[in-house]
VMD Tcl script that builds the backbone (N, CA, C; Angstrom):
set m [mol new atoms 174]
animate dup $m
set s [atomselect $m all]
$s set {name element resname resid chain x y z} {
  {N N UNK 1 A 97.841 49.719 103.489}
  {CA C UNK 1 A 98.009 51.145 103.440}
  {C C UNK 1 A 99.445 51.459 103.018}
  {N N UNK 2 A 99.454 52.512 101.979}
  {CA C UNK 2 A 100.968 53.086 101.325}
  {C C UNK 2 A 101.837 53.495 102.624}
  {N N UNK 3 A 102.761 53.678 102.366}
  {CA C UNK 3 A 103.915 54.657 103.391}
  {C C UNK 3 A 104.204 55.677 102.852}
  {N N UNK 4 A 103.890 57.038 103.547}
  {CA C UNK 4 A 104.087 57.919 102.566}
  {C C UNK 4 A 105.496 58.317 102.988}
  {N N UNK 5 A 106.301 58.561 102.532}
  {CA C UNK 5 A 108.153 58.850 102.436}
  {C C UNK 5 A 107.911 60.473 102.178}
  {N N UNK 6 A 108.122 61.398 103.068}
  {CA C UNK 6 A 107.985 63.154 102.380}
  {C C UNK 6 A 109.724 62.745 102.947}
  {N N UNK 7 A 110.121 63.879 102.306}
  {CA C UNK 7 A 111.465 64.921 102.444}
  {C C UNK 7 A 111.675 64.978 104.239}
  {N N UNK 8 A 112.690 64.469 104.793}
  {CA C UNK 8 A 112.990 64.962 106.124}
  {C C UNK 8 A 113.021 67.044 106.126}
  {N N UNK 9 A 113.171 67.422 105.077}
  {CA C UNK 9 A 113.643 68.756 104.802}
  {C C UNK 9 A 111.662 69.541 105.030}
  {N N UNK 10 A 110.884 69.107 104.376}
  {CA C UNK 10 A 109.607 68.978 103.952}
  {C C UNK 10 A 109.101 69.230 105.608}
  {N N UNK 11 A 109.639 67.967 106.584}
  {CA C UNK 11 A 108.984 68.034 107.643}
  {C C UNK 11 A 109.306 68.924 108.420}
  {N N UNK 12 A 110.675 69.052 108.647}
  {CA C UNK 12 A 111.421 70.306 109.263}
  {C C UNK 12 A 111.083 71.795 109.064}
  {N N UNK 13 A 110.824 72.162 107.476}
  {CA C UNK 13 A 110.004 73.269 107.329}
  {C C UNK 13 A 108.543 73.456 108.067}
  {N N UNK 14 A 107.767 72.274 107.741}
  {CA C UNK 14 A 106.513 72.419 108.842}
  {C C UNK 14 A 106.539 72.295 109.700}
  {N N UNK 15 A 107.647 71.874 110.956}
  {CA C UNK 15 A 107.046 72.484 112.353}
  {C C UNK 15 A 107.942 73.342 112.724}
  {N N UNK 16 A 108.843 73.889 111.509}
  {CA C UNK 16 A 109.464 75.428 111.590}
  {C C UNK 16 A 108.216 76.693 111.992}
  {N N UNK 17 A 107.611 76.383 111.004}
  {CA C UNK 17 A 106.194 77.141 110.205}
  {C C UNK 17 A 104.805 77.204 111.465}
  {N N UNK 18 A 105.110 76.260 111.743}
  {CA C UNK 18 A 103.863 75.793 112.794}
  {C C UNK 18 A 104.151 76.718 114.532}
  {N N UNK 19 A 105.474 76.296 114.709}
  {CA C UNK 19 A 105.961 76.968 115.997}
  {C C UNK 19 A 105.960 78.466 115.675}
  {N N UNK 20 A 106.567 78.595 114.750}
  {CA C UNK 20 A 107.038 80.424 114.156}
  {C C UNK 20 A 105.876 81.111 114.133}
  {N N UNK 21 A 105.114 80.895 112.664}
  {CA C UNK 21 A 104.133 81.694 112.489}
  {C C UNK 21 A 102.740 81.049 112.832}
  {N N UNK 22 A 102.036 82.444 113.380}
  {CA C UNK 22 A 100.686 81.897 113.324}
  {C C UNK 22 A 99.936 82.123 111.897}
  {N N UNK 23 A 98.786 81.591 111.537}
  {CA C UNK 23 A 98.218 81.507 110.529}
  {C C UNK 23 A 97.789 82.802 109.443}
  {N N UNK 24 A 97.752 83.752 110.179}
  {CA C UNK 24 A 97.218 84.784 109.980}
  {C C UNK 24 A 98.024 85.439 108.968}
  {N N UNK 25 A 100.085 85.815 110.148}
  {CA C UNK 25 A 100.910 85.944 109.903}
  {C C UNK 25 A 100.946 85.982 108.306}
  {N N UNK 26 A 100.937 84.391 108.175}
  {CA C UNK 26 A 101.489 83.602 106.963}
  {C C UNK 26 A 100.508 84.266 105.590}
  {N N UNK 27 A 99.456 84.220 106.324}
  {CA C UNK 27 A 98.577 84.513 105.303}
  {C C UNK 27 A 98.890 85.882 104.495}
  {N N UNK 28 A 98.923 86.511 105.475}
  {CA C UNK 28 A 99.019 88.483 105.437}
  {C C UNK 28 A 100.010 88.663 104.911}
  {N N UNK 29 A 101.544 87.765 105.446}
  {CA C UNK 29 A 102.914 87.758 104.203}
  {C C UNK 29 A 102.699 87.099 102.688}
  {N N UNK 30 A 101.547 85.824 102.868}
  {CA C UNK 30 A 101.406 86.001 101.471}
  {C C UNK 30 A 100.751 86.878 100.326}
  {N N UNK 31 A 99.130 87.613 101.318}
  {CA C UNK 31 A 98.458 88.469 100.612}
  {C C UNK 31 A 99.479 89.892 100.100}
  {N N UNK 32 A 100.313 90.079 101.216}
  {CA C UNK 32 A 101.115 91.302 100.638}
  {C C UNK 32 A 101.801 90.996 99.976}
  {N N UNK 33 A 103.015 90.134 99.808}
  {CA C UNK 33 A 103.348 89.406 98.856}
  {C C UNK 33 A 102.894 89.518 97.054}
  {N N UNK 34 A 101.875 89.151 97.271}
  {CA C UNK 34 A 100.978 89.000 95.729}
  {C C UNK 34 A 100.514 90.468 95.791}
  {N N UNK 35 A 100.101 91.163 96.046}
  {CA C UNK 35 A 99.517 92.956 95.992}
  {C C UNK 35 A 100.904 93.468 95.394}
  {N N UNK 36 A 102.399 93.054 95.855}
  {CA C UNK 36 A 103.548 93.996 95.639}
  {C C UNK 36 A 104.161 93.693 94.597}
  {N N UNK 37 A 103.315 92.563 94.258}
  {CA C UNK 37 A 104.180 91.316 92.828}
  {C C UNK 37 A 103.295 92.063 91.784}
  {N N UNK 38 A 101.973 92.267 91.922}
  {CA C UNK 38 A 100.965 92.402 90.734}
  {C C UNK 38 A 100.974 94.256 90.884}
  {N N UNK 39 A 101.477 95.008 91.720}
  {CA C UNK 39 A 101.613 96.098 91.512}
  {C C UNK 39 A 102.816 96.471 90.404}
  {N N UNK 40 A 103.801 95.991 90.781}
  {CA C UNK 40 A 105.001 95.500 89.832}
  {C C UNK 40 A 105.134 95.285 88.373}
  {N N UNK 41 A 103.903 94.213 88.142}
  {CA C UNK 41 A 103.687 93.468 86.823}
  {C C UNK 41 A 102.663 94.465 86.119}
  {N N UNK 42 A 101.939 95.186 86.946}
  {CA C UNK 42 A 101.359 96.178 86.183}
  {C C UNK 42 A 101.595 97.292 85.828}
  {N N UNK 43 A 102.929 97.728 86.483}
  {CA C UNK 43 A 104.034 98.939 86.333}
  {C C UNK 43 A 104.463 98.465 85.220}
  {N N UNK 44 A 105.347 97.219 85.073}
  {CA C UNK 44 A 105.487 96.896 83.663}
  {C C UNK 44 A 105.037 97.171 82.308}
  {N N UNK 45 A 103.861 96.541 82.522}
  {CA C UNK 45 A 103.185 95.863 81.581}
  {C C UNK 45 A 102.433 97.407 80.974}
  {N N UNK 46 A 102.390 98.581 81.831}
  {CA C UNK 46 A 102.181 100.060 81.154}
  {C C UNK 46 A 103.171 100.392 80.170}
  {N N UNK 47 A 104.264 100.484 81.191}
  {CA C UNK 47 A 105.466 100.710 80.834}
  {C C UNK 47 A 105.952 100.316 79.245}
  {N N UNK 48 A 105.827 99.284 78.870}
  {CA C UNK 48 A 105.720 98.743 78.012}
  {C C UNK 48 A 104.468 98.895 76.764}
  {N N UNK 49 A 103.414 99.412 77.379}
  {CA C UNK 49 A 102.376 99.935 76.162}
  {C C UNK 49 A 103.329 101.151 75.777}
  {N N UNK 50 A 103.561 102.319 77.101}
  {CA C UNK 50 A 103.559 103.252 76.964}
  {C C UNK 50 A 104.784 103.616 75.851}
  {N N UNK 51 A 105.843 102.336 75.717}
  {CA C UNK 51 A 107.073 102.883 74.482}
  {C C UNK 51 A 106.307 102.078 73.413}
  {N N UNK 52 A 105.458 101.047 73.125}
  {CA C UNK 52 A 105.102 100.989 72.244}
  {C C UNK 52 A 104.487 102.119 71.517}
  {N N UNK 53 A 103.729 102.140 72.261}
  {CA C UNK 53 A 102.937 103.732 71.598}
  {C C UNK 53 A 104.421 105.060 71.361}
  {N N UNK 54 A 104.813 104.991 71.753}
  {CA C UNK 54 A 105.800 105.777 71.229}
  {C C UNK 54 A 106.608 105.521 69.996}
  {N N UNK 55 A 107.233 104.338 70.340}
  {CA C UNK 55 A 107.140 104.066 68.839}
  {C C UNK 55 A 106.345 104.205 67.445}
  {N N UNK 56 A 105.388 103.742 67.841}
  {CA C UNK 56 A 104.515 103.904 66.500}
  {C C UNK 56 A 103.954 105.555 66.478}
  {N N UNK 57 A 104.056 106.329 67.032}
  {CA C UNK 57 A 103.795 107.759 66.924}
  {C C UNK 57 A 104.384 108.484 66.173}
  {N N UNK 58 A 106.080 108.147 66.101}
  {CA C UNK 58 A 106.885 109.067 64.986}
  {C C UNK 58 A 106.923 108.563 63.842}
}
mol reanalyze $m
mol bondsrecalc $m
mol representation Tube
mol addrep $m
């Protein structure tokens, strides 16, 4: 059987993670997380039609 060698840093984060947050927590900071990222990217990404189209209008 291999030895697996992780990061002392690697392990320290997980039973940071483990004691701290419960699962849920983690989850719900990531789901909001991604909702505030893709609200963002789609503010953009209008934003960006919306001077195109301006451009090509005059």
């Amino acid at each position: 059987m291999k030895n697996i060698n992780t990061p002392w840093l690697l392990n320290l984060l997980f039973v940071l993670f483990t004691f701290t947050l419960s699962g849920c927590d983690f989850v719900g900071d990531v789901l909001e997380f991604g909702f505030w990222t893709a609200i963002i990217i789609i503010a953009v990404i209008v934003l960006i039609i919306y001077f195109i189209a301006r451009l090509f209008r005059k």
